[in-house]
N, C-alpha and C positions, 0 to 999 in steps of 0.2 A: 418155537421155530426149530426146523426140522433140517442139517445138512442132506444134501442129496448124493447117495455116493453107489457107484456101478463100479461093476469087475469083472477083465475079461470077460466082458460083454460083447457078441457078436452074434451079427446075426444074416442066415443066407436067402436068399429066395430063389428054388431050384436048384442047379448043381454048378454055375458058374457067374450070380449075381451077389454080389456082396458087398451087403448094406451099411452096414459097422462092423468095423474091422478090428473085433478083441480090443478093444476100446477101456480101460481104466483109469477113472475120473474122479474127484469129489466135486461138487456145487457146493460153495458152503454154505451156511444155515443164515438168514438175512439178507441174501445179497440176490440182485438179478442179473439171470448169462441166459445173453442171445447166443441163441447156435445161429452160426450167419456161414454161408455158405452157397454157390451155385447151385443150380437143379441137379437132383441126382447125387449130393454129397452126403447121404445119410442122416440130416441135420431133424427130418419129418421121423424118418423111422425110430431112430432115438429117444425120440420126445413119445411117440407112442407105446414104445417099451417101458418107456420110465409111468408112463399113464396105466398099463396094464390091457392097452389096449393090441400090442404085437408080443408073442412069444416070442423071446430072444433063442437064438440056435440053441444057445449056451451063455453060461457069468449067469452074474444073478446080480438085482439092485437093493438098495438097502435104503430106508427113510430113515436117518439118525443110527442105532442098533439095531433096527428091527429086518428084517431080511422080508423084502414083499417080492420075491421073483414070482411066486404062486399066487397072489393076491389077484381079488379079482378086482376091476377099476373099480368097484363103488366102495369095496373097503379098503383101498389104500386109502380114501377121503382128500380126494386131490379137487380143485376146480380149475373146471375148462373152458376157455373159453377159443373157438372155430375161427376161421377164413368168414364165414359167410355166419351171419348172427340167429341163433337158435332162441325163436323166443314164443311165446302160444297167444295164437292170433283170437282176436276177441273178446280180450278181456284188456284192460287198461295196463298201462306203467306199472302202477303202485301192485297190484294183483298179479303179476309177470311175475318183479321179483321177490312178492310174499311166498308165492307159491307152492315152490321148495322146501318152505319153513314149517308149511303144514304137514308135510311128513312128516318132519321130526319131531312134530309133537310138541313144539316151544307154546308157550302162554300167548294169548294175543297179545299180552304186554311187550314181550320182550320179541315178539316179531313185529309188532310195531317201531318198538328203539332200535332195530337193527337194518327196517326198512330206512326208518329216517338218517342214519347213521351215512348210509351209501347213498343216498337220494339227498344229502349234504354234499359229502365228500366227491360226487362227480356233478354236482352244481347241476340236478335236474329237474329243482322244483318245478317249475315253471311245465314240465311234460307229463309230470307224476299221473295227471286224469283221464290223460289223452289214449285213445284209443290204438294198439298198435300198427294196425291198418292205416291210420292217418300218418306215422312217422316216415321218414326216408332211412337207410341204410345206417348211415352213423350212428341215429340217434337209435335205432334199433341195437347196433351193437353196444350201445354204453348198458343197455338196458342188459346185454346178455351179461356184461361186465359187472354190473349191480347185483346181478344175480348170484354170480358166481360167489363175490366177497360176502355177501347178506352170512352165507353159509358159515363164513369160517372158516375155509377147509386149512390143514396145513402146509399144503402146498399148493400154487400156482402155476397151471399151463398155458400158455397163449400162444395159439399155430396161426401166425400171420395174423393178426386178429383186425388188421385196417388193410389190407390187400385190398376187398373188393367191395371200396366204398370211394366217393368222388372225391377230388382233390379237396374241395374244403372242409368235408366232413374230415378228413385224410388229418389234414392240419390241427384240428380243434380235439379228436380223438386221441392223437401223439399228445397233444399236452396234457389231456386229461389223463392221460397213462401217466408221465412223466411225474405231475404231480401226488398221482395215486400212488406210486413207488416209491417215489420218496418218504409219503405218509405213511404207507405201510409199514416198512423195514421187515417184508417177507422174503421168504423164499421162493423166486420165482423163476420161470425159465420161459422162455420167449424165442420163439423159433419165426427166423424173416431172413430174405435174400436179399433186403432193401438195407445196404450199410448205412446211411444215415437213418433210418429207423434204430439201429442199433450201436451206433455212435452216440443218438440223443439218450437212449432210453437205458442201457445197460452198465451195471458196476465192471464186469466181465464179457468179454467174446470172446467165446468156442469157434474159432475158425476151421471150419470142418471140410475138408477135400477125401473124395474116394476111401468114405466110410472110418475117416480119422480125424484125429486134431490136432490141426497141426502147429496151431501157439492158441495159449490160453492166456488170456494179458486184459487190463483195461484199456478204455479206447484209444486213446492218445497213444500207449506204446506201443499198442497196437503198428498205430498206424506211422507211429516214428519210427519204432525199430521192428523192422519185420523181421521174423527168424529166417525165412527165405523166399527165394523172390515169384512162389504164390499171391504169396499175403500181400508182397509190395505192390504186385502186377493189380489183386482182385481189390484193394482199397484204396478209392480215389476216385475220382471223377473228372478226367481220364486218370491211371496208374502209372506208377513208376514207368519214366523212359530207362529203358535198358539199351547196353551198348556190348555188342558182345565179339570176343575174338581180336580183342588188343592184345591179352595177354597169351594167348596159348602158345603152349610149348616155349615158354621162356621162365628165366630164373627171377629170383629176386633182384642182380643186380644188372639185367636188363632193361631199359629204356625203350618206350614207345613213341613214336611222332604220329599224332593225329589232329587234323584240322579242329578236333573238338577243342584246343588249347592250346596257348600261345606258345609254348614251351616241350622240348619234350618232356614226358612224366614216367615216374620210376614206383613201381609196387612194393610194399613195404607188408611184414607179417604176416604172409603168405606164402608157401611154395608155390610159385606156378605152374611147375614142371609136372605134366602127366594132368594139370587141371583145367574145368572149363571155366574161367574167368570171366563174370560179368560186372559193368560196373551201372549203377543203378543211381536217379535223381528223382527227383519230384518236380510236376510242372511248374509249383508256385515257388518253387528255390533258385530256377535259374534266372538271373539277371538278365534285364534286357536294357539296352542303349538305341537312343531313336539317332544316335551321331558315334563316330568313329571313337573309341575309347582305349588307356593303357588296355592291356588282358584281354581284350574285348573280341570275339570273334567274329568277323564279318557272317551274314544268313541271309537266306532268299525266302521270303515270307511265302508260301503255298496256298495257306488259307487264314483266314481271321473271320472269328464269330462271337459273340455276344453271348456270355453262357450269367448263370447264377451270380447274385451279386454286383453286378454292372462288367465283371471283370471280361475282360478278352480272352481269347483259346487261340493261340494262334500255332501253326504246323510250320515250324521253319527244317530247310535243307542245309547241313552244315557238312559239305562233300559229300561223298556217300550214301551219309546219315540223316534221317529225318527223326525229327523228337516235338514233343508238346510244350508248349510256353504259358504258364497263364500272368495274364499282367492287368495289372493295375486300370483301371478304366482309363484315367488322365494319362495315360499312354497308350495303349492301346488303342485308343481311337486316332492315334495321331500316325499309327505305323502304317508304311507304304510298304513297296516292293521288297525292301531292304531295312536289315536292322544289326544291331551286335547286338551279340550275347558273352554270358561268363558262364563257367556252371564252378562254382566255388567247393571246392575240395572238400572243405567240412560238410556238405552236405551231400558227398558221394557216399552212396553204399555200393560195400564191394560182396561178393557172393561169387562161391565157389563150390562147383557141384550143386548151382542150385543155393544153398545157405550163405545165411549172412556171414562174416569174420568180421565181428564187433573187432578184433585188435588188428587186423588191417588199413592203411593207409594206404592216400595217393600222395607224393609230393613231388612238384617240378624241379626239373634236373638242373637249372641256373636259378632256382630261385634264392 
């Protein structure tokens, strides 16, 4: 196993598009990192630099110690596997992903034990005879996938590799990844704009906005602790509600009164003064009451809908402010017009300039 590590790496296209921004990274050796990020965030062009497929401006990349910025892709010895599944029509399964193997000149022995090895490991007995023309999209892409590992290569690329296959292919092909990476314990990088593809699938996310990264973390802290409120806004379904212009141009021991809370509330580990203060929740942290409660904030329900999970999405107005709610099914289907809410202080993120302040607090000024 091979870490993956780039330096001052950037790269332009033309005189004022810039792809990767001087970018220095390690991927380490065993582990899988989705580059996850919006269209346009550099997350493609990167993964092709490191393939040897894009001349970076400048930086150079390195497989373990070796320096491959001049390599050309077939001797860096990477496998790839596409959006759309590259596989050669008219010949079977099994002959798809032998295929490769006869280049290298292996025994038929031992491309026999490596066909069967993959044609195990992504559960495809059952298609091994089957003609490529007879499959549908998914099962064409496992095959591109078979291909890829039969090889060996040291490293693994995957550009969207379930994008443009139907929903249950979608489903069946994520677990088959899921479980192939686990077995593996390779090095691989996986580039998708779908965060739950990359919440299921990756040890790490590279969150990448206008050709940077801007936290490197696994998923969970990802998505717990954002470094700033990008990462908070683009992870979720819907993102962090932000609440913005409580605090500006006030100090620390100034007090706010906002309908969002019973109480007024006082900013703690922060200077305000001269900053833009945003404070930030998640839709599944806010508490809802279907009846009049202590702390509880009266809301006028806008909308309610049925999303993932049975749970409710509901858009309630609290003065002002509009924010997302998701609740529980056994409640949410029972919400009218009207409802309270809490939003609990420990689950406030506060963000200044944009970033988080892990040592910032909210606390209410009688509590």
């Amino acid at each position: 196993m091979l870490d993956i590590r780039v330096e001052n790496l950037h790269k332009e296209f033309g005189s004022d598009v810039v792809a990767v921004d001087n970018l220095t990274m390690t991927f380490p050796a065993g582990t899988t990192t989705c580059l996850l990020g919006p269209s346009g965030c550099g997350k493609t062009t990167l993964m092709r630099i490191i393939a040897g497929l894009e001349r970076p401006t400048r930086g150079d990349v390195y497989f373990g110690d070796e320096r491959v910025t001049n390599f050309t892709t077939h001797n860096r010895n990477i496998g790839m596997v596409f959006q759309y599944p590259v596989v050669y029509r008219g010949i079977d399964v099994r002959q798809n992903i032998e295929l490769p193997l006869r280049r290298e000149k292996l025994s038929k022995a031992e491309r026999a034990k490596r066909v069967d090895e993959v044609i195990e490991l992504l559960e495809m007995g059952d298609s091994i005879h089957r003609n490529m023309n007879e499959l549908d999209n998914g099962t064409r892409q496992k095959v591109a996938v078979a291909r890829t590992l039969a090889r060996r290569p040291r490293i693994i690329l995957f550009d969207e590799p379930i994008t443009n296959v139907d929903i249950n292919a979608k489903l069946q092909l994520k677990r088959a990844l899921k479980e192939l990476i686990v077995r593996l314990n390779q090095t691989i990088i996986y580039v998708t704009h779908d965060q739950t593809e990359a919440m299921t699938l990756a040890d790490k996310i590279a969150l990448m906005r206008d050709g940077a990264i801007v936290q490197y973390a696994a998923p969970r802290e990802l998505y717990n602790y954002p470094d700033d409120a990008f990462g908070a806004w683009f992870l979720g379904n819907p993102g962090m509600n932000f609440f913005e212009h409580l605090f500006d141009n006030a100090d620390e021991t100034a007090t706010v009164q906002t309908p969002l809370f019973p109480s007024p509330i006082r900013l703690r580990g922060v200077d305000a003064a001269d900053q833009q203060i945003t404070l930030g929740i998640r839709p599944e942290q806010v508490k809802i009451s279907l009846k009049q409660a202590p702390a509880y904030t009266p809301c006028i329900v806008q909308d309610k809908v049925v999303v993932t999970g049975g749970q409710y999405l509901l858009s309630l107005q609290v003065g002002e402010q509009t924010l997302k709610v998701k609740a529980p099914a056994q409640t949410g289907r029972h919400v009218k017009e009207h409802v309270w809410m809490k939003l609990p202080l420990e689950h406030m993120h506060i963000f200044a300039q944009g970033k988080r302040q892990s040592n910032a607090r909210l606390e209410l000024v009688d509590a």
